[in-house]
Backbone bond lengths (Angstrom), bond angles and torsions (degrees), N, CA, C in turn:
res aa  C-N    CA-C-N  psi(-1)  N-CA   C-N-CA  omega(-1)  CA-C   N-CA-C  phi
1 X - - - 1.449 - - 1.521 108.59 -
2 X 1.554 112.85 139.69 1.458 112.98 -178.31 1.127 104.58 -65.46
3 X 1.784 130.88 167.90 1.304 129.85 152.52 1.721 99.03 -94.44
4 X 1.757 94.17 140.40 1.008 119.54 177.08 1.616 118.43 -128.87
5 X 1.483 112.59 147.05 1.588 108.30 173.46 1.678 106.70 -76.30
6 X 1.253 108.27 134.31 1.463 133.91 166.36 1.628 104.35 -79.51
7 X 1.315 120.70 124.75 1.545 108.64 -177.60 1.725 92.44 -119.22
8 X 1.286 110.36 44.17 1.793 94.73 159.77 1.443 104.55 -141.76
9 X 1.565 117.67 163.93 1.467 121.27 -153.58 1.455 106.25 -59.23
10 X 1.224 123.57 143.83 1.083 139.63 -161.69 1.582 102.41 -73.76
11 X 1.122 131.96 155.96 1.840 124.81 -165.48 1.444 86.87 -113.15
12 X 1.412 103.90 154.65 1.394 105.60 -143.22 1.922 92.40 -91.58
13 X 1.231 133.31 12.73 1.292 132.48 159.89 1.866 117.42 -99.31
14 X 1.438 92.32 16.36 1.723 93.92 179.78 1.471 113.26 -109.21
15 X 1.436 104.94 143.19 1.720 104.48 -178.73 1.426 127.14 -102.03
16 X 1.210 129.11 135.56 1.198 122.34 -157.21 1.656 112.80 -65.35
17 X 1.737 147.29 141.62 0.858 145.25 -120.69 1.552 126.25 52.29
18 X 1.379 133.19 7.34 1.238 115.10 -142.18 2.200 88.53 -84.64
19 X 0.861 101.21 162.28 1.435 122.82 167.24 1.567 123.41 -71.98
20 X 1.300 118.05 139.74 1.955 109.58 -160.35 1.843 98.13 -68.59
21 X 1.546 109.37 -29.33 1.477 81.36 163.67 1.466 136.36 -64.53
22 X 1.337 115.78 -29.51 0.996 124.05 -159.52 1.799 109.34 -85.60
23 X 1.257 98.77 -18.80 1.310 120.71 166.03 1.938 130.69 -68.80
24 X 1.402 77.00 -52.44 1.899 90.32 174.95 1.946 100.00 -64.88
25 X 1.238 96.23 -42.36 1.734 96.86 -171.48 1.187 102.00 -75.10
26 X 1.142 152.01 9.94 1.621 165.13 -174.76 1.494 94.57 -96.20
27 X 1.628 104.14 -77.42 1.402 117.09 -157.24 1.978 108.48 -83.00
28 X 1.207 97.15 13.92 1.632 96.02 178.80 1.450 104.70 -125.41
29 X 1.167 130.68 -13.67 1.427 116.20 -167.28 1.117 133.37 -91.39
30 X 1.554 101.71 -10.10 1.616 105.48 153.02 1.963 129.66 -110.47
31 X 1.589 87.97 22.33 1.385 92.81 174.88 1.443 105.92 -123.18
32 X 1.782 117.78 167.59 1.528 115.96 165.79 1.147 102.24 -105.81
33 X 1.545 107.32 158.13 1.450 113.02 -169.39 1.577 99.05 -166.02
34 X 1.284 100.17 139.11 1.706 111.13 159.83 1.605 117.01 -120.10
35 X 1.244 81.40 132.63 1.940 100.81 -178.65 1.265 106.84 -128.29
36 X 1.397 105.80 123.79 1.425 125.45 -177.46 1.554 115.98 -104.28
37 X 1.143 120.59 105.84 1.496 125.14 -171.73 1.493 98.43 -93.81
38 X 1.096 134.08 71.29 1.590 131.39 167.65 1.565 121.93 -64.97
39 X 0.943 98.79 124.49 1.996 127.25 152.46 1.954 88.71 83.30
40 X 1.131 92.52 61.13 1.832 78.86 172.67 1.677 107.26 -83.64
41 X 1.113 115.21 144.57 1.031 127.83 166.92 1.501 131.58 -109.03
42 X 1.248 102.95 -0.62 1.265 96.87 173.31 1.947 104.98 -158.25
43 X 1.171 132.58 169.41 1.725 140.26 -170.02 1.648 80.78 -156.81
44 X 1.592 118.95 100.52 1.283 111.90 155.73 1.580 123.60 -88.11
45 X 1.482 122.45 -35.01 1.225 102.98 131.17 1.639 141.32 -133.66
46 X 1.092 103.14 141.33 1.322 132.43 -173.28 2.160 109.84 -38.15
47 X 1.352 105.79 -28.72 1.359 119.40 172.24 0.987 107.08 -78.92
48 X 1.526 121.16 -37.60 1.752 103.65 -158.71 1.860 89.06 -83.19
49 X 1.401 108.07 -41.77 1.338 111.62 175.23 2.037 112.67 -28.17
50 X 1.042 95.68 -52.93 2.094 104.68 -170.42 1.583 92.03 -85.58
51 X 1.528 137.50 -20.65 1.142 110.90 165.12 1.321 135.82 -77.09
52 X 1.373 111.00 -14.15 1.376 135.90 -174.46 1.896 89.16 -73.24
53 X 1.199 98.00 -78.47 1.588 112.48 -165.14 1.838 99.63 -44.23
54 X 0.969 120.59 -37.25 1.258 124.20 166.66 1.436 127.85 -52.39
55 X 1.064 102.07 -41.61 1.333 105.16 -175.84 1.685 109.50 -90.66
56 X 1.402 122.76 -47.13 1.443 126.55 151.59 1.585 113.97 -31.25
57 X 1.245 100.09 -47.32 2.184 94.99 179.78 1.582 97.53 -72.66
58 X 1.016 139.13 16.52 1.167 132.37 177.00 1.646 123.84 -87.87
59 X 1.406 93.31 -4.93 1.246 117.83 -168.64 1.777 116.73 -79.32
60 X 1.343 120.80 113.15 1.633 127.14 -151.73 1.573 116.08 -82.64
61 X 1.525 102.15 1.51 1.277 103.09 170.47 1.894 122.72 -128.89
62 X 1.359 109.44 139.54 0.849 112.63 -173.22 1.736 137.96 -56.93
63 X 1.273 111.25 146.25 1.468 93.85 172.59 1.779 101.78 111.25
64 X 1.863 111.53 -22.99 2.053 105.33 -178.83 1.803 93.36 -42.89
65 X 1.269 93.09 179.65 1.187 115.27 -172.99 1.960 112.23 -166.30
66 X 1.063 114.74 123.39 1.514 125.50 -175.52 1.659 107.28 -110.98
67 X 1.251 139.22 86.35 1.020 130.35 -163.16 1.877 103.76 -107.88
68 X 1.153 128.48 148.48 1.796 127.41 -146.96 1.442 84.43 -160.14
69 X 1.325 102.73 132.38 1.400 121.63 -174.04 1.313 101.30 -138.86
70 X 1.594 131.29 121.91 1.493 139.59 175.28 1.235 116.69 -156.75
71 X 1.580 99.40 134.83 1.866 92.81 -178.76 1.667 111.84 -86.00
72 X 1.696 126.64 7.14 1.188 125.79 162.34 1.597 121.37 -83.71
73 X 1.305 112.82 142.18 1.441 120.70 178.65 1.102 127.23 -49.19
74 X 2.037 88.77 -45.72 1.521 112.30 -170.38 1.615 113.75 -87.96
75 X 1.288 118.66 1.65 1.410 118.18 175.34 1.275 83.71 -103.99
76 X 1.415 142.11 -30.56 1.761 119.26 170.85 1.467 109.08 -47.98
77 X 1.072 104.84 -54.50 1.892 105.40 -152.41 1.869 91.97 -73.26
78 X 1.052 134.19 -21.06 1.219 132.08 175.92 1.768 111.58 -67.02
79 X 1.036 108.61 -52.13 1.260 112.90 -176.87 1.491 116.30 -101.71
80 X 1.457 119.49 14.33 1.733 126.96 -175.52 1.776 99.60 -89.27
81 X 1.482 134.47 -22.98 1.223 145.17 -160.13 1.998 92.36 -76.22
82 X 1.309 132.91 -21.69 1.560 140.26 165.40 1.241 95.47 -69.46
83 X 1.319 139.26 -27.26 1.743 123.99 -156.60 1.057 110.19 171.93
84 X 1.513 108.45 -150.11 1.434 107.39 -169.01 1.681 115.06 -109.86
85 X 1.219 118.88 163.19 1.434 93.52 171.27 1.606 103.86 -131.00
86 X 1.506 108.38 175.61 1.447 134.05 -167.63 1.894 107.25 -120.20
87 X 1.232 94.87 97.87 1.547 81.65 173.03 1.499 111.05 -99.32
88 X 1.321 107.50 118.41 1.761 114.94 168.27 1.702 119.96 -88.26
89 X 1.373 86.50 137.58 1.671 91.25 166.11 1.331 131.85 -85.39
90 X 1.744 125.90 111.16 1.603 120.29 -179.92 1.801 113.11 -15.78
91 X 1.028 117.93 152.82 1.441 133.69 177.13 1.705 100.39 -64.72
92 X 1.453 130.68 127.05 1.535 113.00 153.02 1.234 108.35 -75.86
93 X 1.561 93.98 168.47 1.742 133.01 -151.91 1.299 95.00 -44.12
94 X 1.421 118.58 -58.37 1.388 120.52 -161.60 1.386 130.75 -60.65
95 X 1.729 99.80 -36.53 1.224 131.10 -178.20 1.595 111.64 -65.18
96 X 1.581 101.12 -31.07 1.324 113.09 -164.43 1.696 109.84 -93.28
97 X 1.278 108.89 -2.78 1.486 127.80 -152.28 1.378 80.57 -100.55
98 X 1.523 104.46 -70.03 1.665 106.10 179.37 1.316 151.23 -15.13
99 X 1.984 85.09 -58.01 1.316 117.12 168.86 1.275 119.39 -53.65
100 X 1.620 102.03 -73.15 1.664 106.10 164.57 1.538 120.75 -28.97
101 X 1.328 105.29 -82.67 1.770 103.74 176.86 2.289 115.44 -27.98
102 X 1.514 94.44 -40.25 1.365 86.72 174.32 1.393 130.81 -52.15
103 X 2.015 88.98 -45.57 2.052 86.25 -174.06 1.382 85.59 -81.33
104 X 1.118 160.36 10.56 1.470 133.02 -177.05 1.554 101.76 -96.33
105 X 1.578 120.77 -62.77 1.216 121.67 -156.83 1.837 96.67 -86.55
106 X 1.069 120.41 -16.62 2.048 132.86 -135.14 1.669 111.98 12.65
107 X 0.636 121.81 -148.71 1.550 124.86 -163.48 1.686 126.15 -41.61
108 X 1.762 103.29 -2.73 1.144 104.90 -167.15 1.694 102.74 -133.23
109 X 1.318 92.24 140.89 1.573 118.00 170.26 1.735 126.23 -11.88
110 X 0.786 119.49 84.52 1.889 111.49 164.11 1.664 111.80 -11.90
111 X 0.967 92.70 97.92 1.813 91.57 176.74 1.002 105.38 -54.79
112 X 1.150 135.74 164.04 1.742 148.99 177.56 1.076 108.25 -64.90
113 X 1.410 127.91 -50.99 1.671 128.39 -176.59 1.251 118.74 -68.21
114 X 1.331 111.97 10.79 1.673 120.39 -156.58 1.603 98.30 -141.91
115 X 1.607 116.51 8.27 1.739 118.84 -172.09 2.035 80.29 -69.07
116 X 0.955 130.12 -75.74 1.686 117.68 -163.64 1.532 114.96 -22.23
117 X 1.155 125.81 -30.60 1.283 132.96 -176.01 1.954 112.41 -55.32
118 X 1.932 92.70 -41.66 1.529 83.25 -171.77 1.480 106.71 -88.81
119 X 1.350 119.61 42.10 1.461 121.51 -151.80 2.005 73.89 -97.58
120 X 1.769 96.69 -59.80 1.570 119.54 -167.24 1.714 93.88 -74.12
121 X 0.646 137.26 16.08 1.451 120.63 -170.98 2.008 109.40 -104.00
């Protein structure tokens, strides 16, 4: 993991120089927390990956939570060895058609001047 500057007040058990690991494991280990890393696409490396997770399990109270969301297999099985995983199935067409039309039009009707739209939809 790179070192990075932290720009908020330093907690009063941290030492000045300290390293962002040494930092995150400071400021997490007596709190719970869920962090959601969604749609990764890629773990270039696989170490910094188990040092991270390492240092996050470091955390003294029960209940953290690391939740990882990816549409690759192979970034599942990389990061499934922390827990468990959930494999979901893409939405069908219809379902997905639906959806769309929802955030576009939401609760209301395709105006008439706008029927070409569900041509592309």
């Amino acid at each position: 993991l790179e070192q990075i500057k932290v720009g908020t007040r330093p907690v009063e058990s941290e030492k000045e120089g300290s390293t962002i690991e040494e930092l995150i494991e400071e400021r997490l280990k007596s709190k719970r927390f869920l962090l959601v890393l969604d749609d990764i696409w890629q773990i270039s490396n696989v170490g910094d990956w188990e040092k991270l997770m390492s240092i996050l399990n470091q955390s003294q109270e029960k209940g953290s939570m690391v939740l990882v969301t990816t549409r690759f297999q192979a970034i599942a099985q990389k990061v499934k060895p922390t827990g468990h995983s959930i494999e979901l199935d893409g939405l069908k067409s219809e379902e997905f058609r639906k959806l769309f039309l929802a955030f576009i039009f939401g609760d209301e009707q395709c105006p008439r001047d706008k029927h070409f739209l569900l041509e592309t939809a």
